[in-house]
Each structure stands twice: as structure tokens, then as C-alpha cells.
N, C-alpha and C positions, 0 to 999 in steps of 0.2 A: 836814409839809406836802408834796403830792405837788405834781411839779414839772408847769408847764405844756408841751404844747406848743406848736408857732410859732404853729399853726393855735387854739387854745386862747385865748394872749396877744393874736389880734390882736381876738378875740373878746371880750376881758375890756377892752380898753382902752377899745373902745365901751360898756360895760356903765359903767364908771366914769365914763365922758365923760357918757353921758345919766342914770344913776343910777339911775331904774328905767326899764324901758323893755319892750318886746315882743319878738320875733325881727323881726319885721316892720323895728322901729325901725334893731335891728344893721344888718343887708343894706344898708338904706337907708343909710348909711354908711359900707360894705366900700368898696375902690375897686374898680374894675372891671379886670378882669370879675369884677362880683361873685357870688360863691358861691350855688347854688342857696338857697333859702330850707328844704329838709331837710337839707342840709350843714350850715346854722346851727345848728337846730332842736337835729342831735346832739350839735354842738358844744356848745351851750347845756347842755343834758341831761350832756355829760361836767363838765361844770361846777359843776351842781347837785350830781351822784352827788360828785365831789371837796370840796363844801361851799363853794365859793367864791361863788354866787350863791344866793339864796333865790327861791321862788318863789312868786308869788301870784296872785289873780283879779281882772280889772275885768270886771265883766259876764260875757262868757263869753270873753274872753281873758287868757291867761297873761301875766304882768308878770313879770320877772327884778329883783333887786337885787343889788348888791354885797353880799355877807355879811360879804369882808374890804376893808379899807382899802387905794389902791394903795400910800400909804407904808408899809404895813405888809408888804406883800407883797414891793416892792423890796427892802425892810429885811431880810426870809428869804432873798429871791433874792442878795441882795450877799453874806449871811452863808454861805452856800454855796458861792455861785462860789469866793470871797477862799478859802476851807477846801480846795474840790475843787483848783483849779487856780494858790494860792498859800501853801499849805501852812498857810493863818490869816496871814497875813502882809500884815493893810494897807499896811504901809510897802512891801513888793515890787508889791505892786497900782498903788502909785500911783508910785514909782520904774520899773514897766514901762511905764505909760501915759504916763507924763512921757516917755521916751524913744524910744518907737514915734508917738507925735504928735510929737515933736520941740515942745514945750511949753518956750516963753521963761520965763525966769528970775521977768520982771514977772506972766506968769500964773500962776505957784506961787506968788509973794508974795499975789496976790490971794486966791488958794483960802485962803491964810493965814490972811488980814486976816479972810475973811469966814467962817470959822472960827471966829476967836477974837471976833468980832463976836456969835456967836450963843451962845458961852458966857456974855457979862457980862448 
């Protein structure tokens, strides 16, 4: 899976918020100042060309869809990071973020609980 970018992501979050939608729909939800509506347009277009959105007709306007899932997507993007920048190493991911947020004791417990809450 080719990686997004910023400009990409912030495109895809709208696509997944509204689920099918138009370029027109995007814009209307960038914040401002928001982006030309042919800055989208491309974006949209690098989108399609990378297979992350499909594309269709309502009458004579183009529709975008999600092609992939955002949990599925996080789920490649996490399994990459965790590899590029901690060597595959869940446990160093979340022992770095535990100590760069400076993360209480009772909120590890929780991430715990509600861990093994979702295994049973």
C-alpha cells in the first residue's frame, strides 16, 4: 500500500466521514482556507490512481467512495510506523508514548482492561 500524503489523508478522512460523496462535498468540509476545488479535484484523482477511492456517476457528476476501510488503513499505517520507526516493536511504541505523554499508571491499567475486555 503506497503511503498517503498529509495533503492526501486530510482528503481521505472526508471521503470516509461522508462515504460517497463529490469533490464539491470534500471542499465543503476542508477548513479554511479551504483549498481550491482543482487542488481537490487532484488530490481526489492521486487517490483513485493509488486505489483508495473508487469512482462513480450520479447523473453527470462524479461520486468518490472509500475502496479501503479507515480501520484498515490505520491498521497498514500503525504496521509500518511500529516497523520503520520501532524496529516491529509494539512494546517500545507504547513504552515511548507512555513516557513522552507522561501517561499515569491508572491510564495503562485502563488501555489494559480495555484490551483484554475486547479479547473475551
Amino acid at each position: 500500500m503506497e503511503k498517503l500524503t498529509k495533503q492526501e489523508e486530510e482528503v481521505m478522512q472526508r471521503i470516509w466521514q461522508l462515504g460517497s460523496c463529490t469533490v464539491k462535498d470534500i471542499v465543503s468540509l476542508l477548513p479554511e482556507p479551504q483549498p481550491p476545488y482543482t487542488t481537490v479535484a487532484s488530490v481526489v484523482q492521486n487517490l483513485k490512481r493509488k486505489e483508495f477511492v473508487s469512482q462513480g456517476r450520479r447523473g453527470n457528476t462524479y461520486v468518490y467512495e472509500p475502496s479501503i476501510k479507515e480501520r484498515e488503513y490505520k491498521r497498514r499505517f500503525m504496521r509500518g510506523f511500529v516497523k520503520d520507526y520501532f524496529m516491529g516493536s509494539y512494546k517500545d511504541m507504547v513504552t515511548f508514548f507512555a513516557r513522552e505523554e507522561k501517561m499515569s499508571t491508572d491510564d495503562l491499567k485502563d488501555i489494559i482492561r480495555e484490551i483484554e475486555s475486547e479479547e473475551s
